[in-house]
GUMAR-958213 format. One record per atom (N, C-alpha, C): atom name; x, y, z. Coordinates in steps of 0.001 Angstrom, whole numbers. Atoms other than C-alpha are relative to their C-alpha. Example, Ala and Ser with C-alpha at 12.3 -4.5 7.8 and 13.67 -1.06 7.14 Angstrom:
REM residues 2
NODE   site        px        py        pz
NODE      N       890     -1190         0
NODE     CA     12300     -4500      7800
NODE      C       900      1200         0
NODE      N      -820     -1190       -60
NODE     CA     13670     -1060      7140
NODE      C      -770      1090       730
END
This chain:
REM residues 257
NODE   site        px        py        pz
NODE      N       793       448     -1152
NODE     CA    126776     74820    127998
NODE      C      -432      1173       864
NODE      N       819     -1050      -864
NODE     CA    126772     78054    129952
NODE      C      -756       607      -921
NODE      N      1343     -1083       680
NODE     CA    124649     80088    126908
NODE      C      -988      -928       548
NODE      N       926       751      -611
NODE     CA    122366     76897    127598
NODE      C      -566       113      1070
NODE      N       273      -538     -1726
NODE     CA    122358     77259    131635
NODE      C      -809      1447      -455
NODE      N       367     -1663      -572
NODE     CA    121971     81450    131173
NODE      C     -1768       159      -703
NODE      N      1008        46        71
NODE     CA    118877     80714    128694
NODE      C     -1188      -737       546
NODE      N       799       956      -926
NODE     CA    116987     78298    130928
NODE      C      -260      1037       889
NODE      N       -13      -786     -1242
NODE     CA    117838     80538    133920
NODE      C      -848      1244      -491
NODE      N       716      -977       442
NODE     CA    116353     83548    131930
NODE      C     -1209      -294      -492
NODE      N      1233       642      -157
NODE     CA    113151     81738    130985
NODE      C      -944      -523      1083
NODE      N       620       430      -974
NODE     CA    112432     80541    133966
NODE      C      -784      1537       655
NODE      N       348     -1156      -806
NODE     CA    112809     84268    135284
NODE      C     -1464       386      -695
NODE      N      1726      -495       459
NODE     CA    110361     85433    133149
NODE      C     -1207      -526        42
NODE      N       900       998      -311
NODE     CA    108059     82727    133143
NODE      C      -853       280      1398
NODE      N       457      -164      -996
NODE     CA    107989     83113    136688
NODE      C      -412      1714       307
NODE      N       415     -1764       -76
NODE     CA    107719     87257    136499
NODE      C     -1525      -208      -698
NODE      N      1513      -102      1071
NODE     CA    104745     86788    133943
NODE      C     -1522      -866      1091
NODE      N      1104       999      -383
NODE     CA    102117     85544    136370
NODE      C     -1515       709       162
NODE      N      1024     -1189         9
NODE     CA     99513     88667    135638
NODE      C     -1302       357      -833
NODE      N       902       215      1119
NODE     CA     96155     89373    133321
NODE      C      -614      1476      -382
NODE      N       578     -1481       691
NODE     CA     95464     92419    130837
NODE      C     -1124      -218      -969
NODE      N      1211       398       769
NODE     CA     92556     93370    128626
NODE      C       343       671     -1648
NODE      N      -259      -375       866
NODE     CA     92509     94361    125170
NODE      C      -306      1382      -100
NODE      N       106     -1080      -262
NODE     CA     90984     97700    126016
NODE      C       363       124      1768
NODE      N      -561      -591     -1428
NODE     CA     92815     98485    129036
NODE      C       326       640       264
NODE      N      -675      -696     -1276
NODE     CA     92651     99210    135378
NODE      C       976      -866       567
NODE      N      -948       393      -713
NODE     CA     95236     98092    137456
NODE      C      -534     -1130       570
NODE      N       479       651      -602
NODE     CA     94909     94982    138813
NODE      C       844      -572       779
NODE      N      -734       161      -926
NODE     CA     96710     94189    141939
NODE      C      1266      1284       370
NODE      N     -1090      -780         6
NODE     CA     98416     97856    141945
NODE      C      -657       529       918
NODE      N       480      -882     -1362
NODE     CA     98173    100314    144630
NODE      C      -470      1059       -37
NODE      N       374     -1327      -504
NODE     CA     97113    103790    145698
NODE      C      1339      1196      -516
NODE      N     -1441     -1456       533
NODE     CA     99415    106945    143590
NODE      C      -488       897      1129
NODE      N      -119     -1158     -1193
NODE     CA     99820    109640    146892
NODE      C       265      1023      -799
NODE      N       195     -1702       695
NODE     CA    100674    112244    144984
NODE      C      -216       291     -1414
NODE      N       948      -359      1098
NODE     CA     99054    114204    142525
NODE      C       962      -255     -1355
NODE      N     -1086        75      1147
NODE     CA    100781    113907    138875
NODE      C      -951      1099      -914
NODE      N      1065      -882       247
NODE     CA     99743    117032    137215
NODE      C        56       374     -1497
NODE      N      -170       252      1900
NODE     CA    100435    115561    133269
NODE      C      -928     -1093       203
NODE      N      1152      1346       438
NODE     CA     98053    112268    134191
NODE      C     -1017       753      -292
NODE      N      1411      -630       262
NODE     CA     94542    113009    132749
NODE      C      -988     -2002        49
NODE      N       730       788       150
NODE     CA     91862    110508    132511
NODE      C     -1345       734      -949
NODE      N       824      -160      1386
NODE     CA     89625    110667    128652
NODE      C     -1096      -876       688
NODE      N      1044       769      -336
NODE     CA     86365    110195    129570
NODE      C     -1612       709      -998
NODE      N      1270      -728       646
NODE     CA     82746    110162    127774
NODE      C     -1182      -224       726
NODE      N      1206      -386      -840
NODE     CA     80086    111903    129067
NODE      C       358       129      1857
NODE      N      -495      -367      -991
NODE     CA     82015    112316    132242
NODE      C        77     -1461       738
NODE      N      -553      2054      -398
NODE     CA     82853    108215    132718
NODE      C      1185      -286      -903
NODE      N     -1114       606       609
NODE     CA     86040    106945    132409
NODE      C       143      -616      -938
NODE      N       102       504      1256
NODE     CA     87415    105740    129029
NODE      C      1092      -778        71
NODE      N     -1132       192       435
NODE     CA     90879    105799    128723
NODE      C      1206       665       661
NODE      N     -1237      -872       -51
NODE     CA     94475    107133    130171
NODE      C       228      1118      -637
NODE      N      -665      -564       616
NODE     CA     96321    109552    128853
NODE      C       952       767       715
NODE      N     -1149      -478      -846
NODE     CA     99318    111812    129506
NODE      C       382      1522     -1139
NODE      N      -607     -1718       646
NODE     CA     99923    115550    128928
NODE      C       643       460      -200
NODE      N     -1650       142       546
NODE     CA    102785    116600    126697
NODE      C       126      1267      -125
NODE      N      -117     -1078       235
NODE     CA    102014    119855    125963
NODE      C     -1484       794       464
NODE      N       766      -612      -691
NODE     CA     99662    122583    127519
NODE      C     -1544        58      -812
NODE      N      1176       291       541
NODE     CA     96792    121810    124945
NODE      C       280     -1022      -896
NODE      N       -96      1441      1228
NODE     CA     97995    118413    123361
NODE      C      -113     -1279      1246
NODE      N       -10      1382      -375
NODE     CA     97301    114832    125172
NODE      C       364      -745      -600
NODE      N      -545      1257      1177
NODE     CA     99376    111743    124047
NODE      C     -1060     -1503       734
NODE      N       567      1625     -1210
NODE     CA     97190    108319    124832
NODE      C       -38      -900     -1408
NODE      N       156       894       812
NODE     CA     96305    105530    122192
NODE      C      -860        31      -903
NODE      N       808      -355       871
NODE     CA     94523    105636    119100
NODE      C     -1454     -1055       -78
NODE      N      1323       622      -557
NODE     CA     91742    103198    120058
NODE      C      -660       507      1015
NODE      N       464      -649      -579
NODE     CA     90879    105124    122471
NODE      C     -1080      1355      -447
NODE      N       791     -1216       216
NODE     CA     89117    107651    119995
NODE      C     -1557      -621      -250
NODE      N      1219      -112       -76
NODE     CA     85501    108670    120172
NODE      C      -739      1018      -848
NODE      N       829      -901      1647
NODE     CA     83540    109814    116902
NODE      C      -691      1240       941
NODE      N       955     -1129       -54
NODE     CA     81234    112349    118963
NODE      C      1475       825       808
NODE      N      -504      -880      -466
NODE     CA     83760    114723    120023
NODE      C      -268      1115      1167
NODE      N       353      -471     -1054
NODE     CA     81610    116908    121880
NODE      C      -257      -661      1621
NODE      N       465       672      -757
NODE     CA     80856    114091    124121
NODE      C      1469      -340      1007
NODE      N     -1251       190      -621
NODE     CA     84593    114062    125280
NODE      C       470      1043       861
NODE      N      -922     -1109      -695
NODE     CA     86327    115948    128225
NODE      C      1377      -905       723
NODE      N     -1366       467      -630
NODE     CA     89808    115613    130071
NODE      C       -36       486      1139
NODE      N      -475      -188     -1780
NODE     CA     90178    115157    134192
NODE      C      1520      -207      -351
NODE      N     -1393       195      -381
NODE     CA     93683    116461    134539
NODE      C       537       156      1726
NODE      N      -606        -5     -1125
NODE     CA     96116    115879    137287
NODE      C      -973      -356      1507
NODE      N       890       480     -1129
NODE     CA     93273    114079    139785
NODE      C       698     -1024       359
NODE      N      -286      1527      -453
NODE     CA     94147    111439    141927
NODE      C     -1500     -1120       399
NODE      N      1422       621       204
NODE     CA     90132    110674    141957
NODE      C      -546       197      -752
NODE      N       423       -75      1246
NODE     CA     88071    110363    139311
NODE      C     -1818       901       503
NODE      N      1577      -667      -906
NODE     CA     84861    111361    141860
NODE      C       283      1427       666
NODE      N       -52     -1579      -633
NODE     CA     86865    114845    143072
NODE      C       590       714      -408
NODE      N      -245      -576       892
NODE     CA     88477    115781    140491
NODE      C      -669       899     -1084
NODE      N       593     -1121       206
NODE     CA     87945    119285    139518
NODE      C       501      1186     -1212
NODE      N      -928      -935       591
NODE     CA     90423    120714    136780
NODE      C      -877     -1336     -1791
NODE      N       131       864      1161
NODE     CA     88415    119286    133137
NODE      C      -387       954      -964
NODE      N       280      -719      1295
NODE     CA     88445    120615    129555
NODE      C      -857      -762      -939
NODE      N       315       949      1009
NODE     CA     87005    119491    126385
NODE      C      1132       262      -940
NODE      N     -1356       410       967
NODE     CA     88831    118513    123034
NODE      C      -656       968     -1054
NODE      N       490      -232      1203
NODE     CA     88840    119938    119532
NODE      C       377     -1337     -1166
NODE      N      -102      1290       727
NODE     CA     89949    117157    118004
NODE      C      1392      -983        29
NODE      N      -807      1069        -8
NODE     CA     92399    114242    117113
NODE      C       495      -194      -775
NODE      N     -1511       369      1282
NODE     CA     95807    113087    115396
NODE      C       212     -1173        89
NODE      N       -89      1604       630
NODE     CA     95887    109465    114330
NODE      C       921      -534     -1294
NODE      N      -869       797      1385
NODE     CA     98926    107836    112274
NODE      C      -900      -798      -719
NODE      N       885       953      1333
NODE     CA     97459    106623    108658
NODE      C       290      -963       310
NODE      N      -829      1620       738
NODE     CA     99395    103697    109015
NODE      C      -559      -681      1797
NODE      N       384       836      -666
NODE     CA     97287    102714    112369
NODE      C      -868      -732       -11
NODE      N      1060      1257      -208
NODE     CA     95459     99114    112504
NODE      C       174      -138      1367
NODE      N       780       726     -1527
NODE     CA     92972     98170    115501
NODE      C       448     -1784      -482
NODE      N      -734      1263      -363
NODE     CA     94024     94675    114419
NODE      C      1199      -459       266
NODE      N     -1635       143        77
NODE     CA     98001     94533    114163
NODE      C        79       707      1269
NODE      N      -741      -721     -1170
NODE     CA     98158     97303    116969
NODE      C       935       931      -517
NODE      N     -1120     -1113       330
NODE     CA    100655     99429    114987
NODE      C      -507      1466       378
NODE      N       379     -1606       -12
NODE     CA    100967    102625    115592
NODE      C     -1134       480      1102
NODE      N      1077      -543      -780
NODE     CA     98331    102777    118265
NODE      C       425      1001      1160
NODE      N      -408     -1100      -903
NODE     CA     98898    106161    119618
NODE      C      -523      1006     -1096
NODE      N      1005     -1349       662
NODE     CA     96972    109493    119033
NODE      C       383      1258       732
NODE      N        25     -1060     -1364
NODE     CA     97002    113084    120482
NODE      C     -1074       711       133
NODE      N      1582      -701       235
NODE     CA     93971    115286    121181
NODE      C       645      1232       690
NODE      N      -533     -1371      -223
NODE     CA     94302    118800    121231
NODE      C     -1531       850       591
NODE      N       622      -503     -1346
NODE     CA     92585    120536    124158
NODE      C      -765      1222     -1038
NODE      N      1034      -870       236
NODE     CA     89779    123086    123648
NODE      C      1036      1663       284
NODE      N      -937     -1001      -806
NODE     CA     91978    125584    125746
NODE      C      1629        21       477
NODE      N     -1244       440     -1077
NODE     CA     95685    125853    127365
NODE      C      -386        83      1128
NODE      N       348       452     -2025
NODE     CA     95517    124254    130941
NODE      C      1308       279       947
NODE      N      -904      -409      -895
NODE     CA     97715    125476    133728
NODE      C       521      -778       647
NODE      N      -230      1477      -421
NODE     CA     99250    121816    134169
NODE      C      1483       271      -525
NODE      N     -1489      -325       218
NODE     CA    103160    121329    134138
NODE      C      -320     -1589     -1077
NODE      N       296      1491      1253
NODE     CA    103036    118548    130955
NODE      C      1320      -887       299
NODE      N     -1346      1111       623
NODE     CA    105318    115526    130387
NODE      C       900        39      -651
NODE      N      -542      -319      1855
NODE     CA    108118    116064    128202
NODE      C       295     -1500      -639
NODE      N      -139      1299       332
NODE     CA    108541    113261    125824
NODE      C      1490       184      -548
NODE      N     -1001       406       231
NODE     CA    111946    112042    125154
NODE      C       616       492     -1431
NODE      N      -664      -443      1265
NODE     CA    114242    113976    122705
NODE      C       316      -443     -1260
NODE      N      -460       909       787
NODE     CA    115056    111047    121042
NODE      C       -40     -1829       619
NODE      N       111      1280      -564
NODE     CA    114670    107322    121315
NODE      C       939      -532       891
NODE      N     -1558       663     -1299
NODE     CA    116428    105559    124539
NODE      C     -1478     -1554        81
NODE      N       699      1772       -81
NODE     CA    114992    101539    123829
NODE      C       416       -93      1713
NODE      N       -42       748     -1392
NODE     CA    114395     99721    127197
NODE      C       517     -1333       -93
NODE      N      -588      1505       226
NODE     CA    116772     96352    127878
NODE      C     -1296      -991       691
NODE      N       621       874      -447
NODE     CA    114626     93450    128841
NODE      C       304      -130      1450
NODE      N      -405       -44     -1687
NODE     CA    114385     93317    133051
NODE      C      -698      1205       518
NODE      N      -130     -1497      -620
NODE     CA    114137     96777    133250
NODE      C     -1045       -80       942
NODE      N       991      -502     -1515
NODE     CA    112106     98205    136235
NODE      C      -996      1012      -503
NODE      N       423     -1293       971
NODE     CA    109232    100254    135037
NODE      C     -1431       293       917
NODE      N       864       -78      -439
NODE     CA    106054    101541    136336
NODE      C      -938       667     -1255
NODE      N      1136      -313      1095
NODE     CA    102536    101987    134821
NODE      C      -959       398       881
NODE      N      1211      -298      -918
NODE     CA     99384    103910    136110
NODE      C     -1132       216      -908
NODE      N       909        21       742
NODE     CA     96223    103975    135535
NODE      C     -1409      -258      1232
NODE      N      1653      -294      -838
NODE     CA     92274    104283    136706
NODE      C      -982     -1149      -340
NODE      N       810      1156       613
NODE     CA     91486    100744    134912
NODE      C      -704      -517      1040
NODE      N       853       812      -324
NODE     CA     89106     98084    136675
NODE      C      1500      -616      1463
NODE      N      -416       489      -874
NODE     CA     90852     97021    140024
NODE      C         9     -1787       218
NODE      N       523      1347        26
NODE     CA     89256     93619    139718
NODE      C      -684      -585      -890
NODE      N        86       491      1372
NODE     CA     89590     91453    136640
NODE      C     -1800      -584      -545
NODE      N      1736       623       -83
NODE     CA     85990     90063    137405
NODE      C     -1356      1369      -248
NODE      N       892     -1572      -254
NODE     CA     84378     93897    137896
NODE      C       266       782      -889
NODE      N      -731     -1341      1121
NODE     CA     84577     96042    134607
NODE      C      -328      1269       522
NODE      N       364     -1856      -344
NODE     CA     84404     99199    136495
NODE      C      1462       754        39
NODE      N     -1630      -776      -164
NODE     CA     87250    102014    136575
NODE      C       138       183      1520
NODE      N      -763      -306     -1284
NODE     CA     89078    102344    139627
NODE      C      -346      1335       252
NODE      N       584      -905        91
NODE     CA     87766    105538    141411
NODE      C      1655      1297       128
NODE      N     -1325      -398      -119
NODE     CA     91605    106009    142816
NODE      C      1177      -247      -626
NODE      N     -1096      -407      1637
NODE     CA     94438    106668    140307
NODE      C       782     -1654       720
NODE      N      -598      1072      -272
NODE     CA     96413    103294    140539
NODE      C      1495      -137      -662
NODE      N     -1477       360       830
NODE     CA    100302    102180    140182
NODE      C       775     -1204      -135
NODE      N        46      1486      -347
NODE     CA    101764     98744    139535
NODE      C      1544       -83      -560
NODE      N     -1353       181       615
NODE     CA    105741     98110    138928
NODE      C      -472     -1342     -1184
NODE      N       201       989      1481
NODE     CA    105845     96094    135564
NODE      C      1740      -305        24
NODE      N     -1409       110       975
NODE     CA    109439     94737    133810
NODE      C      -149      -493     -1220
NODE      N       110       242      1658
NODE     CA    110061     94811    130363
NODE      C       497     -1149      -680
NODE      N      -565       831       593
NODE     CA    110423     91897    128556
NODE      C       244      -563     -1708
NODE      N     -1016       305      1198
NODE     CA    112429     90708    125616
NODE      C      -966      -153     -1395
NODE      N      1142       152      1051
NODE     CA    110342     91162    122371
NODE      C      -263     -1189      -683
NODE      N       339      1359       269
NODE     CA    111118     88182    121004
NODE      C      -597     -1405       624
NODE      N       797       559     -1057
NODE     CA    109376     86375    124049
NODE      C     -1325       273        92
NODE      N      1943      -632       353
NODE     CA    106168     88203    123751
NODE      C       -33       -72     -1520
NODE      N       898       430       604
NODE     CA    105660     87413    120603
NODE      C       372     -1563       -95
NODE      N       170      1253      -240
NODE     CA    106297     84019    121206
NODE      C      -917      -338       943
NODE      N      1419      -118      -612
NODE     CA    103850     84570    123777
NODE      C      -902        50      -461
NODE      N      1100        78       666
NODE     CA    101668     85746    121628
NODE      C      -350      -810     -1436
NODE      N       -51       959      1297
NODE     CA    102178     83630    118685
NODE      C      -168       791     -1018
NODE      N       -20     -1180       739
NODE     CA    103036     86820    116782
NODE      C     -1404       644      -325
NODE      N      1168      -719      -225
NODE     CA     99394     88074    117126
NODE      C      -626       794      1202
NODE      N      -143     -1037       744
NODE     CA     99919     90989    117417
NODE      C      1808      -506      -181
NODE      N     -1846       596      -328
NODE     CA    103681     90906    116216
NODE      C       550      1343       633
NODE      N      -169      -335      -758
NODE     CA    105378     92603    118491
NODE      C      1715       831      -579
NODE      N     -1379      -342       686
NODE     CA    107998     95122    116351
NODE      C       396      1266       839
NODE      N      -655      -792      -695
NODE     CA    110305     97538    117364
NODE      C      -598      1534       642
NODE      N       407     -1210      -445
NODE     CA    108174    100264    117873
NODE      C      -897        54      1192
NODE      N       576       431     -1415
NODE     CA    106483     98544    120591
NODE      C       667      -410      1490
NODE      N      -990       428     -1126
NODE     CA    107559     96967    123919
NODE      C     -1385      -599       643
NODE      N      1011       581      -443
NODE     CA    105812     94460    125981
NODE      C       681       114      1905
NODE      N      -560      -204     -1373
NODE     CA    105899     94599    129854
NODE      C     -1183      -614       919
NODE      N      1358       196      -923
NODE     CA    103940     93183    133052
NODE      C       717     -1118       912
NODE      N        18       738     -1034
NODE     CA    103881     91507    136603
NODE      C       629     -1208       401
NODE      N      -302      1516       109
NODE     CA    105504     88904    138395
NODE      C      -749      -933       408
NODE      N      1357       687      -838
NODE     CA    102317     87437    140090
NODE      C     -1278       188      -823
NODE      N      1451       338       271
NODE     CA     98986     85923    139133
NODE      C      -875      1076        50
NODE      N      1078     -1070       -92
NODE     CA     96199     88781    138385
NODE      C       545      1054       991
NODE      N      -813     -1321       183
NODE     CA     98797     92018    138448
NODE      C       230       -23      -989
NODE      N       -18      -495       787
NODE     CA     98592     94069    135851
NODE      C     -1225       694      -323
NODE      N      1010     -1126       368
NODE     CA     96890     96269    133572
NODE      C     -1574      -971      -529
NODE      N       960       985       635
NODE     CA     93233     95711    132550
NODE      C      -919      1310      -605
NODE      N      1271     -1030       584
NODE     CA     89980     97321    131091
NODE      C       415      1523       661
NODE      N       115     -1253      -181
NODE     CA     90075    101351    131077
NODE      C      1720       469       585
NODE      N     -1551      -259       197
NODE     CA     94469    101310    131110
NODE      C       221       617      -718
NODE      N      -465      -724      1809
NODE     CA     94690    102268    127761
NODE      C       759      1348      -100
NODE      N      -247     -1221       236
NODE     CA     96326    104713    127004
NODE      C       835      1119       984
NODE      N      -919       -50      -965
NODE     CA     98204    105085    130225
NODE      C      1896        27       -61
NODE      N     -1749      -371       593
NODE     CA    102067    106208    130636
NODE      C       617     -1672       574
NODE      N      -784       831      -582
NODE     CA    104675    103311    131073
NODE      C      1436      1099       107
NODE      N      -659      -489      -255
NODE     CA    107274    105026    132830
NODE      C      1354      -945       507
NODE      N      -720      1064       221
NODE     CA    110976    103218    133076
NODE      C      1109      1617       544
NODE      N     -1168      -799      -913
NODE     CA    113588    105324    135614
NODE      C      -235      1641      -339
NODE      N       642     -1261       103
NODE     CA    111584    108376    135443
NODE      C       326       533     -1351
NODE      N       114      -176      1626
NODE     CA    111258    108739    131545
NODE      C      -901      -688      -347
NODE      N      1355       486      1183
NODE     CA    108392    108454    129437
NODE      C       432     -1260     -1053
NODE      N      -988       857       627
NODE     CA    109270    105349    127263
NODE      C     -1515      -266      -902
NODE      N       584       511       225
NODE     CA    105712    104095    126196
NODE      C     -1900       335       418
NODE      N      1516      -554        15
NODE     CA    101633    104539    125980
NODE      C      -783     -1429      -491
NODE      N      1238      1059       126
NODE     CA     99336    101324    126922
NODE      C      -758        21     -1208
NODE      N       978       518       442
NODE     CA     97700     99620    124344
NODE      C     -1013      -774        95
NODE      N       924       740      -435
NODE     CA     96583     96538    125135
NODE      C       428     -1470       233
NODE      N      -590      1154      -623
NODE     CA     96933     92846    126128
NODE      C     -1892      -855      -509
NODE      N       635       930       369
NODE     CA     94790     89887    125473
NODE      C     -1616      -410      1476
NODE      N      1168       262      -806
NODE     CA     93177     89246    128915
NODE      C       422      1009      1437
NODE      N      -384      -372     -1185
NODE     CA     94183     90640    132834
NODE      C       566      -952       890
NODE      N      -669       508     -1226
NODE     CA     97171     89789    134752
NODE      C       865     -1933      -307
NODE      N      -540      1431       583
NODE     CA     98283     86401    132940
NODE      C      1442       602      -131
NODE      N      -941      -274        54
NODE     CA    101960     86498    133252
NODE      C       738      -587     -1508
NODE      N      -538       184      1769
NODE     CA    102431     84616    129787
NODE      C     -1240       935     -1253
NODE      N       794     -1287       967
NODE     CA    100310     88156    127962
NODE      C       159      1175       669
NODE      N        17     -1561        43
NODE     CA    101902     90955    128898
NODE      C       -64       885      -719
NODE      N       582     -1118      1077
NODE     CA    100971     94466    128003
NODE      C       983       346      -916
NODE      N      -817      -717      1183
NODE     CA    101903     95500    124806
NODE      C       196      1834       147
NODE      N        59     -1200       348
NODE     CA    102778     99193    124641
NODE      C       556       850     -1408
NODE      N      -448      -311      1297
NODE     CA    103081    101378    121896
NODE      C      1778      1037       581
NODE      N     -1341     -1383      -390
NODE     CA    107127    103020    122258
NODE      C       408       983      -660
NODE      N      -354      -758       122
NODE     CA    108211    105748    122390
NODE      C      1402        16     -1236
NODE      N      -550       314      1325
NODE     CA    110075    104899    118762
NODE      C       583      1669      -478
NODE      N      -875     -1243       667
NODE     CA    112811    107454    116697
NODE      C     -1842       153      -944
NODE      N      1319      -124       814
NODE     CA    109204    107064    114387
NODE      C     -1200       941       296
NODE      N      1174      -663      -695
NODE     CA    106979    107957    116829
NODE      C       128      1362       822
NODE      N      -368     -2219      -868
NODE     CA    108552    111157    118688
NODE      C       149       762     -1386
NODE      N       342      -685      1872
NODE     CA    108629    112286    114628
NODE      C     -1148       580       203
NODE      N      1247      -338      -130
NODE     CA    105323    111946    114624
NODE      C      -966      1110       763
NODE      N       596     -1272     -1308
NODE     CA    104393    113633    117681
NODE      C       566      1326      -167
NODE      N      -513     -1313       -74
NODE     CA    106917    116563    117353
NODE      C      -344       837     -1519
NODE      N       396      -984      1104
NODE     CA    105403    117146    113775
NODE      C     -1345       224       167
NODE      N      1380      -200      -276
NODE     CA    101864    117142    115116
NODE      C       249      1599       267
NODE      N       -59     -1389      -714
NODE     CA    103102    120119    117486
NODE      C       304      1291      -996
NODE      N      -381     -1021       753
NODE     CA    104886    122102    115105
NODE      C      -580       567      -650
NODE      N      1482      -643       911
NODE     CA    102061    122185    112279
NODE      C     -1026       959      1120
NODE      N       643     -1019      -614
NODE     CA    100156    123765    115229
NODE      C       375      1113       644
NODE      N      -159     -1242      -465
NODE     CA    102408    126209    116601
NODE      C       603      1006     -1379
NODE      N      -791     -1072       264
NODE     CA    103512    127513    113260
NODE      C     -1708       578      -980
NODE      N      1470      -932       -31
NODE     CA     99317    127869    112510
NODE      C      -349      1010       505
NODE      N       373     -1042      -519
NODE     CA     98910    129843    115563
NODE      C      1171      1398      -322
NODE      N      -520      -532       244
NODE     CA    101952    131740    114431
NODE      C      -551      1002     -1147
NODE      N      -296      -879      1237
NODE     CA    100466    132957    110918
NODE      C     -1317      1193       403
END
């Protein structure tokens, strides 16, 4: 009878936490004003308009989402460490992009990429997590981002935006989602306890941060701010810090030869 009681009581919570609406390419919606500068956020933009998040790991590598890439290459630069997207003054371009084989735009796997900067930038980077540390369901987490402020207005937010999220239980999101996308371990789903909060259009690719540790990199969500479709993120997986730390290596033991 009490497992009964504790799962009711824990459904309800969430139920009632989930009351928020995201987009499938996803700004913040119902988050606030970031005060100080973060000088690993960047914002991927083409032709000098917002695209996508991202987050700087290394002094010429960006980690953000692999839907987020853009065939013309030249047409791409990176605003790092701005807290505006209109006075922000520190931007490079790319040489190109690292995409897991094994990522589908339909399933969502694997959606995470890195793009390796034209130049090294004089930005203190992110470090990403030595090794996998999973997030329990509850947790306290924050997410930022330059997405659409207002689920109705697809425009990017001009001021960097931040919105507390909590992570919830995987097997709940995809019962949420009716396993489309299914929702496996290398992911994590998270978002709002109120009606239209959360992430939306131009998120993507944004850090989810969880007691000041990198844990996760916005993918995407179904609509904005619906508390039964929170955001999926891609995690920070034993798989996926592989991945990433063999991206780096192949390039520092290039510039080495």
């Amino acid at each position: 009878m009490d497992i009964c009681r504790n799962l009711i009581v824990f459904h309800f919570l969430v139920y009632t936490f989930f009351k928020a609406t995201v987009c499938s390419d996803v700004s913040i919606v119902g988050g606030k004003d970031v005060k100080k500068a973060l000088s690993w956020m960047v914002s991927i933009q083409i032709h000098q308009n917002h695209k996508c998040g991202g987050i700087l790991i290394h002094k010429e590598w960006v980690l953000t989402a692999a839907h987020c890439k853009e065939v013309d290459v030249s047409s791409v630069t990176i605003l790092i460490g701005s807290l505006s997207l209109s006075k922000g003054s520190r931007r490079v371009g790319i040489l190109n992009y690292e995409i897991p084989k094994t990522f589908s735009e339909k399933t969502k796997q694997d959606d995470i990429m890195l793009i390796r900067l034209n130049k090294k930038v004089k930005a203190k980077p992110y470090k990403i997590p030595k090794k996998e540390k999973d997030v329990p369901p509850g947790t306290k987490c924050v997410v930022r981002g330059w997405g659409t402020t207002d689920y109705k207005v697809q425009r990017a937010s001009d001021k960097l935006q931040m919105l507390e999220v909590l992570v919830v239980d995987r097997d709940l999101c995809n019962r949420y989602y009716n396993r489309n996308p299914v929702i496996t371990k290398d992911m994590l789903c998270a978002g709002n306890t109120q009606q239209h909060r959360g992430t939306c259009k131009g998120d993507s690719g944004g850090p989810l941060e969880c007691k000041k540790n990198l844990v996760g990199v916005l993918s995407g969500s179904h609509v904005c701010g619906d508390p039964k479709k929170p955001t999926v993120y891609t995690f920070l997986s034993k798989r996926h810090i592989s991945w990433i730390n063999s991206i780096l290596k192949q390039q520092f033991n290039s510039t080495r030869i």
